[in-house]
C-alpha positions as CSV (number, residue, x, y, z in Angstrom):
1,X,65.7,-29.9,47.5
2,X,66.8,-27.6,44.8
3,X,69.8,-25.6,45.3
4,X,68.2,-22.0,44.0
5,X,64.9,-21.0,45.3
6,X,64.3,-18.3,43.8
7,X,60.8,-17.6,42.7
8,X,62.1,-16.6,39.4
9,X,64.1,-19.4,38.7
10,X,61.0,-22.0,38.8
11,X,59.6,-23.1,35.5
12,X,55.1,-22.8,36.1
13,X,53.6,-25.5,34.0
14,X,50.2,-25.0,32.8
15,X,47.5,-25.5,35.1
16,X,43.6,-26.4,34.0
17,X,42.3,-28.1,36.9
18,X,42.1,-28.1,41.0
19,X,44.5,-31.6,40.9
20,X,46.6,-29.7,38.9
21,X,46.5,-27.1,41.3
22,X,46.7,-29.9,44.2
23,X,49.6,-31.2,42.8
24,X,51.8,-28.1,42.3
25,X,51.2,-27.0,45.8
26,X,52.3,-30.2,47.0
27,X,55.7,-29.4,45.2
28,X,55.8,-26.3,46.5
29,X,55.9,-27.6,50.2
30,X,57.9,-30.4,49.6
31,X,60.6,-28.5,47.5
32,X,60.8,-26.2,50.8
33,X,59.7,-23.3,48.4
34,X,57.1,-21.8,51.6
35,X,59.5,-22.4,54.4
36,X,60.9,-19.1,54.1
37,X,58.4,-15.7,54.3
38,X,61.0,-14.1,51.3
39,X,60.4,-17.0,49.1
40,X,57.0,-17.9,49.9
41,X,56.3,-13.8,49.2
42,X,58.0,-13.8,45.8
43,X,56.0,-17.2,44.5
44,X,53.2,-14.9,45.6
45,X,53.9,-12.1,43.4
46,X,54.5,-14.4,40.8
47,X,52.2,-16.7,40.5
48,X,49.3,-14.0,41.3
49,X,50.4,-11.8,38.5
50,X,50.1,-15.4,35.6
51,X,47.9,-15.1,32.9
52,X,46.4,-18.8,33.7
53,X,43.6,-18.4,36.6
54,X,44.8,-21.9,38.5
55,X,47.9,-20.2,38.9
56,X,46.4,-16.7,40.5
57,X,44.2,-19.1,42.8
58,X,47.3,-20.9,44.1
59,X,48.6,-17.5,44.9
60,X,45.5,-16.8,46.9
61,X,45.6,-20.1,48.7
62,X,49.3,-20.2,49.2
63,X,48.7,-16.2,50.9
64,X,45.9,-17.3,53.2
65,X,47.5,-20.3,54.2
66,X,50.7,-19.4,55.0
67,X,52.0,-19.4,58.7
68,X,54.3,-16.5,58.3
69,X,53.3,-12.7,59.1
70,X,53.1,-12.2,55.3
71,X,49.2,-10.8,55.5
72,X,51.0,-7.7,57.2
73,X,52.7,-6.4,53.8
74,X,50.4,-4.4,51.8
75,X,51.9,-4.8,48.3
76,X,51.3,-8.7,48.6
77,X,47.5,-7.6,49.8
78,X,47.7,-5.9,46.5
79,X,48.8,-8.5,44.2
80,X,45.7,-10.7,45.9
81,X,43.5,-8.1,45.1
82,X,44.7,-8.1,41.7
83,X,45.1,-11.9,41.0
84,X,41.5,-11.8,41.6
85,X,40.0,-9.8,37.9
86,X,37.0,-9.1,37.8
87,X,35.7,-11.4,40.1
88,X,33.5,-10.7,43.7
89,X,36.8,-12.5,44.9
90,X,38.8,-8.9,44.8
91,X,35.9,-7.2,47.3
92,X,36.5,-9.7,49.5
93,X,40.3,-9.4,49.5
94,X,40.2,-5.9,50.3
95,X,37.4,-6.4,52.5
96,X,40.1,-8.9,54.4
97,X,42.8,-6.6,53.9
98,X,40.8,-3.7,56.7
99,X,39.8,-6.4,58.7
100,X,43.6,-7.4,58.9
101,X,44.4,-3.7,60.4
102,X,46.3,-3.1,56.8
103,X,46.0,0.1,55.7
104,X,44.9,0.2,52.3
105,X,47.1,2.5,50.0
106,X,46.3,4.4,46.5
107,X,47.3,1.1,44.7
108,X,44.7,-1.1,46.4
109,X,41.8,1.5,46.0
110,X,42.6,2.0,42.2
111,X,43.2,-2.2,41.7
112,X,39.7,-2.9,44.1
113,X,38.2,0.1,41.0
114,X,39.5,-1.7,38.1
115,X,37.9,-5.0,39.1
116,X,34.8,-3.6,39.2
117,X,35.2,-2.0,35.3
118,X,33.4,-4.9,34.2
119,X,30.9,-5.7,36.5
120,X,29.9,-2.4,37.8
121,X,27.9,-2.3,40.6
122,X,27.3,1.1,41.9
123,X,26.6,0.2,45.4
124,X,30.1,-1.0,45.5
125,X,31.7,1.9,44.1
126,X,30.0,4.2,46.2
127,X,31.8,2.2,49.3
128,X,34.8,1.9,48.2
129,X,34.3,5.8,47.2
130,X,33.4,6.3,51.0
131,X,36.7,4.6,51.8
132,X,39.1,6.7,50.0
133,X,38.0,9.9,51.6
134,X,37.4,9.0,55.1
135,X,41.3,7.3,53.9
136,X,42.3,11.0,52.3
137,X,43.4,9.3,49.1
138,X,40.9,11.9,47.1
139,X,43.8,14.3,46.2
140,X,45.6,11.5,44.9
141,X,45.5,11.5,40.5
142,X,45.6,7.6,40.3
143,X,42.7,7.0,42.7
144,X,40.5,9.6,41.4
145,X,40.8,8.6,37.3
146,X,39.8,5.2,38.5
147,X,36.8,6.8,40.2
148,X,35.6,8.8,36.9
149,X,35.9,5.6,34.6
150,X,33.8,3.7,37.3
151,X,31.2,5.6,37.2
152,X,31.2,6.5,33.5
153,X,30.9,3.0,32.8
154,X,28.0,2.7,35.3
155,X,26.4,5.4,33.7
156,X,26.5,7.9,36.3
157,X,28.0,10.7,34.6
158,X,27.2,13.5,37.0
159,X,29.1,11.4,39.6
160,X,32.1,11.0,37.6
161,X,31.6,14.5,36.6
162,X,31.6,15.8,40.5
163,X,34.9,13.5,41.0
164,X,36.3,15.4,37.3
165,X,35.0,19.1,38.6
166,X,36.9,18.7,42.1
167,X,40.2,17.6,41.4
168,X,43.0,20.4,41.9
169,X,45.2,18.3,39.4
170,X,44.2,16.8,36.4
171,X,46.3,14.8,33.9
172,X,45.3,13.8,30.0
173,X,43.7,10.3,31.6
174,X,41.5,12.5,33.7
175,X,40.2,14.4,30.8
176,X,40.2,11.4,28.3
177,X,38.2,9.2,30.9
178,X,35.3,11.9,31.1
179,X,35.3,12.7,27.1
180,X,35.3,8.7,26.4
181,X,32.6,8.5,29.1
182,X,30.1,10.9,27.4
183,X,31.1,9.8,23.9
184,X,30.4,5.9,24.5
185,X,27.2,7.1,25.7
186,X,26.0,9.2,22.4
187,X,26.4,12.6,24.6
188,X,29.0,14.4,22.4
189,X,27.4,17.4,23.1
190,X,29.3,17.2,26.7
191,X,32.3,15.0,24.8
192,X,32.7,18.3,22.8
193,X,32.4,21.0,25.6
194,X,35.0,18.9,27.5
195,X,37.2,18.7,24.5
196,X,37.0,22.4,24.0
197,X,37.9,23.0,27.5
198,X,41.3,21.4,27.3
199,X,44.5,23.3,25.9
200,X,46.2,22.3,22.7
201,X,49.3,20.9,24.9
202,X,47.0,18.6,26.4
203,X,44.7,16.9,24.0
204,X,46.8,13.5,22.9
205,X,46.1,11.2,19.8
206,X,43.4,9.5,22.5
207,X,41.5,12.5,22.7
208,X,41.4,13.4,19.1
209,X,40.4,9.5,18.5
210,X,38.1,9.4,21.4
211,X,36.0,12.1,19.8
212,X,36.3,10.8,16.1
213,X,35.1,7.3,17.2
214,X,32.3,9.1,19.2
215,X,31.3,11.2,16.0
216,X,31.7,7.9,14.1
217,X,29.2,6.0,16.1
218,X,26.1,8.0,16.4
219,X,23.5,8.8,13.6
220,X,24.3,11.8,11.5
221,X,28.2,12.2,13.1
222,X,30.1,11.2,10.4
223,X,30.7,14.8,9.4
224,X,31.3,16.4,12.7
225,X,34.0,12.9,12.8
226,X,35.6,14.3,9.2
227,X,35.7,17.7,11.0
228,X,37.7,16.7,14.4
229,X,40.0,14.2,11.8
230,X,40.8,17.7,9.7
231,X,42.1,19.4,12.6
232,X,43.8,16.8,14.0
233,X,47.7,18.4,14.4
234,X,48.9,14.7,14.3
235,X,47.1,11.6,13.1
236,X,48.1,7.6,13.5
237,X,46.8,4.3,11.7
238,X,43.7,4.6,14.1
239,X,42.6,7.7,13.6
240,X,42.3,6.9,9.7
241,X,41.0,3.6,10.6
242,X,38.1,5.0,12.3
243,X,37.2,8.0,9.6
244,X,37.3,5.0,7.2
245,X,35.2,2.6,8.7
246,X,32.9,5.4,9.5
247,X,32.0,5.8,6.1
248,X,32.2,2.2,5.5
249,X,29.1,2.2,8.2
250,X,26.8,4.3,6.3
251,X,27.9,2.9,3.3
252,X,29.7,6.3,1.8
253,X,32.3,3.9,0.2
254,X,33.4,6.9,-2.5
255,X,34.5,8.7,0.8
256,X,35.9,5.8,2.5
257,X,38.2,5.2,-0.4
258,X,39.4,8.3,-1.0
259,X,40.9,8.2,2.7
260,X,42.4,4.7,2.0
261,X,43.8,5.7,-0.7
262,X,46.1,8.9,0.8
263,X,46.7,7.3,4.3
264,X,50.4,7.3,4.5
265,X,50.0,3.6,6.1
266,X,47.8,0.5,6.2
267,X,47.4,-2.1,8.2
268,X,45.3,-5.4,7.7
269,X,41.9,-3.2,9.6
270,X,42.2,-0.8,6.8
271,X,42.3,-3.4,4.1
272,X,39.3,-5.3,6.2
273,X,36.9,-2.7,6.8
274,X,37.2,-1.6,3.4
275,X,36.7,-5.2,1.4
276,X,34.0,-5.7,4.0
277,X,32.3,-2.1,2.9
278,X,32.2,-3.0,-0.6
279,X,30.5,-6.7,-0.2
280,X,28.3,-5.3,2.1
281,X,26.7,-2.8,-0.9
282,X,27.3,-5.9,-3.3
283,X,30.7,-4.4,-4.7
284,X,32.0,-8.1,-4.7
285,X,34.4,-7.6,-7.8
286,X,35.8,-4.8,-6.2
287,X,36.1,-6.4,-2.6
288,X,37.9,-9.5,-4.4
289,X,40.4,-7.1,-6.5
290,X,41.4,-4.9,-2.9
291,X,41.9,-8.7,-1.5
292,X,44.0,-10.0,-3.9
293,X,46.3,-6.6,-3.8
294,X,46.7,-7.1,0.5
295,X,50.5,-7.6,1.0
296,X,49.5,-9.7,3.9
297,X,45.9,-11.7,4.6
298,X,44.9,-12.9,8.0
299,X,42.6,-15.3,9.1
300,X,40.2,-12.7,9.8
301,X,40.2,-11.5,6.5
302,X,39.9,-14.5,4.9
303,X,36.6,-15.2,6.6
304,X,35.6,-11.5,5.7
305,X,35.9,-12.5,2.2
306,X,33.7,-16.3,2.7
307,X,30.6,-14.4,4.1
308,X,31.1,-11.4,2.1
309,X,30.2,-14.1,-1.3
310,X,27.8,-16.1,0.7
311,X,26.4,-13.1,1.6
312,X,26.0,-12.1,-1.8
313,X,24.8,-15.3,-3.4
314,X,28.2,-16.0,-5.0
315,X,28.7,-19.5,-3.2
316,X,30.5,-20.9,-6.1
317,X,33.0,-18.9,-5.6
318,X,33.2,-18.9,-2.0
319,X,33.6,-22.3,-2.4
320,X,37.3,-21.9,-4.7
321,X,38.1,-19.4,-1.8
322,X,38.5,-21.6,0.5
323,X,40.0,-24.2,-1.4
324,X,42.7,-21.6,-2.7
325,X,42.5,-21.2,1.4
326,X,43.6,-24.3,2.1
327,X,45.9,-25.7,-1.0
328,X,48.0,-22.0,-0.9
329,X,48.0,-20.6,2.4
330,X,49.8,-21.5,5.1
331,X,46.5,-20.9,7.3
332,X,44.2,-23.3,9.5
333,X,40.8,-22.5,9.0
334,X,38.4,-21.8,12.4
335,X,35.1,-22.4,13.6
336,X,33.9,-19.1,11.3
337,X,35.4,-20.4,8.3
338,X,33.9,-24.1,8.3
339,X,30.5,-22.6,9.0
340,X,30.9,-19.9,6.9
341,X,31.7,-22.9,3.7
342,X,28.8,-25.3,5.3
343,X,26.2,-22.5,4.3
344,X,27.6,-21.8,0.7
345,X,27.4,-26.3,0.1
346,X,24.0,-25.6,1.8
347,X,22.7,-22.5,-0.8
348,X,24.3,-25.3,-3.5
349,X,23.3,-28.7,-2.4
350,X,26.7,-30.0,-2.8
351,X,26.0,-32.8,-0.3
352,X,29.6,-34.3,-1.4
353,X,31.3,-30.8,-0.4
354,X,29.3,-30.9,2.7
355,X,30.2,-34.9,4.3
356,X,33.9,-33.9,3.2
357,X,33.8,-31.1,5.4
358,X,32.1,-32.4,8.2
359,X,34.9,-35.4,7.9
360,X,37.5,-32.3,8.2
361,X,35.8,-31.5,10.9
362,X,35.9,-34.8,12.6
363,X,39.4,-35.5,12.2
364,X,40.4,-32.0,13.4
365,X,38.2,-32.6,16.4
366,X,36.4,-28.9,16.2
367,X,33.7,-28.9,19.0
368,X,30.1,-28.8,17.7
369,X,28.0,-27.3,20.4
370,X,28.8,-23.7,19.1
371,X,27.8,-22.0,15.8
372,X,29.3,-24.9,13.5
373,X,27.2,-27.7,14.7
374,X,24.1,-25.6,14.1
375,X,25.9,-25.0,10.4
376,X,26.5,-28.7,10.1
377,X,22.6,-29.8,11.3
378,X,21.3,-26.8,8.5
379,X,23.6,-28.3,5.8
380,X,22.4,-31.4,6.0
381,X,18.9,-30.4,6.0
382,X,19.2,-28.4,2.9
383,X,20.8,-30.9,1.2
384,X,18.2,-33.5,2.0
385,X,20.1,-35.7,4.5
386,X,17.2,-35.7,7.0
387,X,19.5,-38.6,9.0
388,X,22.6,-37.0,9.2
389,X,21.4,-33.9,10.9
390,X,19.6,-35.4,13.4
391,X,22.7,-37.3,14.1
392,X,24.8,-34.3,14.3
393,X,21.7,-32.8,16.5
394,X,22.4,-35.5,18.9
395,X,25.9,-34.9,19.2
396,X,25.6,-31.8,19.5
397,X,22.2,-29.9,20.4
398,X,23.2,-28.3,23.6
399,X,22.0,-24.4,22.6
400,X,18.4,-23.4,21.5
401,X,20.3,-22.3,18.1
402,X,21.0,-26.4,17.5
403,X,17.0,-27.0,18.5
404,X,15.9,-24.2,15.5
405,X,18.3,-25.9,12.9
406,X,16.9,-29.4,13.5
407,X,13.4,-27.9,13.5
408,X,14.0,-25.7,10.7
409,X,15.2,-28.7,8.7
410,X,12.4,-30.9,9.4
411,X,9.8,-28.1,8.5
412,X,11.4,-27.7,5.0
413,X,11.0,-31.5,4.2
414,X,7.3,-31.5,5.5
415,X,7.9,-33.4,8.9
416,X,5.7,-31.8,10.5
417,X,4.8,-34.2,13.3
418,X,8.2,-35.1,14.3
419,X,9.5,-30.6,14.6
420,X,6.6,-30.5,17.1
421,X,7.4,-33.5,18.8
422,X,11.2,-32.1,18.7
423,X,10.1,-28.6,20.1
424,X,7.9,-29.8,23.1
425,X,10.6,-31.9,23.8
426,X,12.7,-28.9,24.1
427,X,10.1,-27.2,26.5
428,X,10.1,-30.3,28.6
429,X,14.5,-29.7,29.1
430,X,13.3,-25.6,30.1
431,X,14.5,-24.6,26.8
432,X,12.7,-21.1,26.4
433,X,12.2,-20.9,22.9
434,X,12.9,-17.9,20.9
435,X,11.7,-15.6,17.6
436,X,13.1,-18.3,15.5
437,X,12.6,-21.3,17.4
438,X,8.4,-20.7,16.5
439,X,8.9,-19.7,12.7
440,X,10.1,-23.1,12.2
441,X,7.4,-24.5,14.3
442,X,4.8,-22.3,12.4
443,X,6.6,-23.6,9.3
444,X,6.4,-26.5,9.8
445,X,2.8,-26.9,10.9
446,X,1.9,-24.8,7.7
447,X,4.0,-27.4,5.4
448,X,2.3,-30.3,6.9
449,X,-1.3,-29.4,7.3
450,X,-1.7,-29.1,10.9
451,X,-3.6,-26.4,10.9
452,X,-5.2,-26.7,14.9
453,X,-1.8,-27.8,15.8
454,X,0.1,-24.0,14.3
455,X,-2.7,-22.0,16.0
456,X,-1.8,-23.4,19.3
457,X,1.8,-22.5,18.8
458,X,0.8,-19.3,18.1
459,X,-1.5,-18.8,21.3
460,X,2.0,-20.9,23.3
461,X,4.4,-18.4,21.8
462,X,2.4,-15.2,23.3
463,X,0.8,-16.4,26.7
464,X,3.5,-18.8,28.2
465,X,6.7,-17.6,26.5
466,X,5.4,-13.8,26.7
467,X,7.1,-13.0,23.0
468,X,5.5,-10.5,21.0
469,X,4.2,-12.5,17.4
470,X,6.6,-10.7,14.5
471,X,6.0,-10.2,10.8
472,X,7.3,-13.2,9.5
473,X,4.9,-15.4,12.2
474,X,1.9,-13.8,11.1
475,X,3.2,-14.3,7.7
476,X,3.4,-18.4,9.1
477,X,-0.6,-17.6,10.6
478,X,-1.8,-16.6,6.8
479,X,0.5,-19.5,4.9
480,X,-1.0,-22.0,7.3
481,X,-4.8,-21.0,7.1
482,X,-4.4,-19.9,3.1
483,X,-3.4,-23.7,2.7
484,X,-6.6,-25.2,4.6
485,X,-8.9,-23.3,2.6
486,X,-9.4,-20.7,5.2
487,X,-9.1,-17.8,3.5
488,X,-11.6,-15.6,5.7
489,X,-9.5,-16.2,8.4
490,X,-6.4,-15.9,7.0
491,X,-7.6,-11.6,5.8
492,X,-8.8,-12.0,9.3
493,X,-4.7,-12.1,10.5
494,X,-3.9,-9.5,8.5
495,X,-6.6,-7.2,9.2
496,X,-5.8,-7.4,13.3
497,X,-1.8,-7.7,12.4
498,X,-0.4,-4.5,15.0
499,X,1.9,-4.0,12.2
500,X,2.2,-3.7,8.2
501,X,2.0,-7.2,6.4
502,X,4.6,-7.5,3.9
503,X,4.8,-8.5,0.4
504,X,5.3,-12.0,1.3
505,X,2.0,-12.0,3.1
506,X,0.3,-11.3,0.6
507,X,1.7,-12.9,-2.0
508,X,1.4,-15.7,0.5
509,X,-2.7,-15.3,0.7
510,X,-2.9,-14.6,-3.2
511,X,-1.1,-17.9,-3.6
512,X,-3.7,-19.4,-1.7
513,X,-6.7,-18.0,-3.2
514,X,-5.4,-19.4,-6.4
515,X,-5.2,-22.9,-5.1
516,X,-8.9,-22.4,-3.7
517,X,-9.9,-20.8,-6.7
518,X,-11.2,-17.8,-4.6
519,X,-11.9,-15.4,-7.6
520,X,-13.8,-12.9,-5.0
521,X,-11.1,-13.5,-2.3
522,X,-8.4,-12.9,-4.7
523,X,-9.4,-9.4,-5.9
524,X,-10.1,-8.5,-2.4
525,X,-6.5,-9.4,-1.2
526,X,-5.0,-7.8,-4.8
527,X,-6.8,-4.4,-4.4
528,X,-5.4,-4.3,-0.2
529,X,-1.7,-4.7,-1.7
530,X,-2.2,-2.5,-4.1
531,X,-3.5,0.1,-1.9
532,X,-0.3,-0.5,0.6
533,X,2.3,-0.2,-2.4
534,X,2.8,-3.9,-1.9
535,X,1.8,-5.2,-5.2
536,X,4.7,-6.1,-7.3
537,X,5.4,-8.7,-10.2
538,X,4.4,-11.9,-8.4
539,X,1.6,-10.7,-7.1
540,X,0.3,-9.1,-10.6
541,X,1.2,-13.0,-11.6
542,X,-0.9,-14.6,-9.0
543,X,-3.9,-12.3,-10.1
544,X,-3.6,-12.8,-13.0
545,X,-3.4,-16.9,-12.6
546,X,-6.7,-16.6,-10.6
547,X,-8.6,-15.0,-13.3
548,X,-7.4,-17.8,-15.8
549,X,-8.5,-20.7,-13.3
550,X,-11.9,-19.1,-13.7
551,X,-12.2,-18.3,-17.5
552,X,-11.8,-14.7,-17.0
553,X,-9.6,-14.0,-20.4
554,X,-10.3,-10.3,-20.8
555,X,-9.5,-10.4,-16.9
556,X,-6.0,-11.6,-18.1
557,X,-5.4,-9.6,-20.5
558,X,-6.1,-6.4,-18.7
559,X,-3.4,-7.4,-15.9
560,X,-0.8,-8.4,-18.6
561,X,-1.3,-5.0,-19.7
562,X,-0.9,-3.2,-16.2
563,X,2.4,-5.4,-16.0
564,X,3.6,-3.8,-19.3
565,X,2.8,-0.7,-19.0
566,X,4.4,-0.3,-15.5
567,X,7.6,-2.1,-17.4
568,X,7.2,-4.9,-14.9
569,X,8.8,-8.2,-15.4
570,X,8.7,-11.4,-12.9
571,X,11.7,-12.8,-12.7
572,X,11.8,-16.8,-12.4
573,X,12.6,-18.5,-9.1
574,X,15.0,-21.4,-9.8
575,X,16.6,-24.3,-7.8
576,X,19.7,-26.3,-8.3
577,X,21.0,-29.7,-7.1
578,X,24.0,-31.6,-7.1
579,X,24.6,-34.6,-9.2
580,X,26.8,-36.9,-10.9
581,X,29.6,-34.5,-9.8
582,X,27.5,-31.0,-11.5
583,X,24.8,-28.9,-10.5
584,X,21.4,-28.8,-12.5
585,X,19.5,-26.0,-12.3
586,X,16.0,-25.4,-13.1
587,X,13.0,-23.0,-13.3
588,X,9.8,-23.7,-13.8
589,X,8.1,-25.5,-15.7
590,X,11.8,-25.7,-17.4
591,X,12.2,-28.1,-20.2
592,X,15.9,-27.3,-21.5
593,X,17.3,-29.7,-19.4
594,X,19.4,-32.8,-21.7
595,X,17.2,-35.3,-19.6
596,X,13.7,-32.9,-19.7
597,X,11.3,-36.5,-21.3
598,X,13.3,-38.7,-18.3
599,X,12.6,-36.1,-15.5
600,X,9.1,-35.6,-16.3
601,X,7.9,-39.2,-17.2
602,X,9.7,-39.8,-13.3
603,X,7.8,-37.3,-12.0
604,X,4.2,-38.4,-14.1
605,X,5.3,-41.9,-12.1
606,X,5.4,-40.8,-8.5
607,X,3.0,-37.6,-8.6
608,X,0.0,-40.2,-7.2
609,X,2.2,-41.1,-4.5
610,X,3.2,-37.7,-3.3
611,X,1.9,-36.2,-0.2
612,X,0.5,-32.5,-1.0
């Protein structure tokens, strides 16, 4: 046996698993480490108070197992309670603990409070209130701050407001418990009458930051916010923090800067929430110049940056981010990061960027049944490599979020058949589909004709899934009659939509009466967008396309002229792929291109054999 047994001389190892657990225990007992109610009481206390939950059960088994009269001291009942979180396990405990004949003390009321914080369940708190005064603990400080922030955070402010109004002695917890109560809640009017009530000696840098961040957060604050932050006698890296990434929030980025630039410090927040602000109004140039100037770049910000240019359409350059990332950093990219770079090669088509990744992946043995597997499955898709998602899907399509990237991918490339087959399989596992999951289905029916097929989906995704039909899958409903020719009902869709249709609707319709050469149709659809302030360029395009299939010149002519005088220009959709180690680009109907007689005498070849 070892010749100290002292609890604190004993090195834990990690422990993941119940034979891990099993083993250590065994140790224990034969190291003589529970022989003696001293010892046995310290490994207690030690092992309940590990960050690593196998370690805090041990504690609880080693406790309720032990043959000494340990169960009588109440600071060990205590560290049980606590070594149990959050869980239903720390009820019990105390539960135990009466039973016992221990008397519970202010400690094991406020611990028993704190474990309900996340899982508040009023019924609870109301016993455990019972308990402390038919106990007498309700004059003690501790007990009764736990009290207000249990039932702030279950809502029930005029409880936590009784507990506040009756205690003889309050302290700046009490006070900051009941303003950050009301303030988390959008109530500011009783934040700011609470506030107003204390003295000057007792409002802290948490009640002038409470009351900021309150201010910050609700609609139309962000003055009262500047306010409170003016009259602050003393203001830390938080305080600024918050008035800055207040304005950040409502995009007031003049405001914003102005405060970065005369806060006496920064820290990597300020630096975030400010490059963030600026690519979320499309600032990139001057989120990229603030990043470059940061005296020090976390991980974090780094992956601020990525989605800030994917966000904004600059995947090129997200793309020699990352590789800067990773050839002059001394950083390991995450999760984030990988699928933040899989949806830039996806925008780009760089299949090559894409398999070299994924082999990164591999190698680095990131798990894919999270966000980056779904990032993986779309980036094959995009690119084409119908295979190698379905692949990935099968390694990894464990979350409805994996089941909309495979079926989103097949719609895209016309498979049709094969994304129903996929999503019914996914009903058959009690999947429940969601918003997504049945744009893709609708997408894909539209893409591949199945017309019959689509409007069942549609009928599936209201009466057995119960989910309300949104914009964009009555924009699917149009697209998929428009294509069939049924053009009636398609302006039937959009006459019973319960909401607006959007330019893409009808764009989508106009599109379709063009196809069908619908000349009647076609003005009908162009004179409802116009009336909803939804006609735009494309639309005045389409229009005027449908007059020309018919022979309607002067027709033409007159919409050419609406475009100019309205100054209205259509701007040219284009898409890019990679090849031969470059992108091509093209537009339509594009014939800059070095290989322009090569690409179209290919496509004059296999037109007959294409599926439209």
């Amino acid at each position: 046996p070892p010749t100290d047994l002292s609890p604190l001389s004993i090195n834990l190892p990690k422990c993941r698993t119940l034979n891990h657990i099993n083993q250590l225990h065994a140790h224990f007992i034969t190291a003589g480490l529970l022989h003696s109610p001293a010892i046995a009481g310290g490994l207690i206390l030690r092992l309940s108070s590990s960050p690593d939950p196998p370690l805090r059960l041990l504690a609880r088994r080693i406790f309720f197992s032990s043959s000494f009269p340990i169960q009588n001291h109440p600071f060990l009942w205590n560290a049980i309670i606590k070594s149990s979180g959050d869980s239903p396990a720390a009820a019990l405990a105390f539960s135990l603990m009466l039973a016992a004949g221990v008397p519970a003390d202010c400690f094991s009321f406020s611990l028993l409070l704190k474990s309900c914080f996340k899982n508040p369940f009023l019924h609870l708190g109301l016993q455990v209130h019972a308990i402390v005064i038919k106990s007498h603990f309700t004059e003690e400080l501790y007990v009764d701050n736990c009290l207000i922030g249990f039932y702030s955070r279950c809502g029930h402010f005029e409880l936590a407001r009784r507990v506040f109004d009756r205690m003889l002695q309050k302290d700046s917890v009490s006070w900051n418990s009941m303003i950050h109560g009301y303030a988390k809640n959008g109530r500011m009017d009783k934040a700011r009458e609470l506030f107003g009530m204390m003295e000057d000696w007792e409002r802290d840098l948490v009640s002038w930051n409470t009351m900021i961040r309150g201010y910050a957060t609700t609609s139309n604050g962000i003055d009262d916010a500047r306010e409170v932050f003016d009259e602050m006698p003393v203001r830390d890296l938080v305080s600024w923090n918050l008035m800055i990434d207040g304005y950040v929030k409502l995009g007031r980025m003049e405001e914003a800067a102005a405060l970065f630039e005369i806060m006496p410090a920064k820290d990597v927040i300020s630096w975030a929430s400010l490059i963030g602000g600026y690519m979320e109004v499309g600032r990139v140039s001057l989120a990229r110049r603030l990043f470059d100037d940061m005296p020090e770049r976390d991980l974090v910000t780094w992956n601020m940056m990525l989605a800030g240019y994917v966000k904004n359409g600059s995947f090129v350059e997200a793309l020699d981010l990352f590789h800067q990332m990773r050839t002059q950093v001394n950083l390991t990219p995450d999760a984030t990061t990988i699928a933040t770079v899989l949806s830039a090669i996806s925008e780009l088509g760089r299949i090559r960027d894409g398999v070299a990744v994924h082999e990164y992946v591999k190698r680095n043995h990131f798990p894919l049944h999270g966000k980056l597997g779904v990032a993986l499955i779309d980036m094959y898709a995009k690119c084409g490599h119908l295979e190698d998602a379905l692949l990935v899907f099968e390694a990894s399509g464990d979350t409805v979020d994996h089941w909309n990237a495979i079926i989103g991918g097949l719609a895209i490339h016309g498979q049709g058949e094969l994304a129903l087959e996929l999503f019914h399989a996914m009903q058959n596992l009690l999947l429940k589909p969601d918003d997504i999951t049945f744009i893709g289905v609708l997408n894909a029916c539209s893409h591949a004709g199945l017309v019959d097929e689509g409007l069942e989906c549609f009928e599936i995704m209201k009466s057995v899934w119960g989910l309300e039909p949104k914009v964009q899958h009555y924009g699917c409903m149009v697209d998929i009659l428009g294509r069939a020719g049924r053009l009636e009902d398609a302006w039937k869709v959009i006459e019973e939509m319960p909401m607006l249709p959007n330019d893409v609707i009808w764009r989508s319709l106009l599109s379709a009466c063009r196809k069908h050469e619908d000349l009647l149709m076609g003005q009908k659809v162009a004179e409802g967008s116009v009336q909803r302030g939804f006609c735009d360029s494309s639309s005045y395009v389409l229009l005027s396309n449908i007059y020309a299939s018919t022979g309607l010149w002067r027709n033409v002519g007159l919409v050419r002229m609406i475009m100019r005088q309205r100054d209205m220009r259509k701007i040219p959709g284009c898409s890019w792929i990679e090849l031969g180690g470059g992108v091509h680009e093209f537009v339509v109907g594009d014939i800059s291109h070095p290989m322009t007689a090569e690409i179209y005498a290919l496509l004059e070849l296999v037109h007959p054999q294409l599926v439209l």
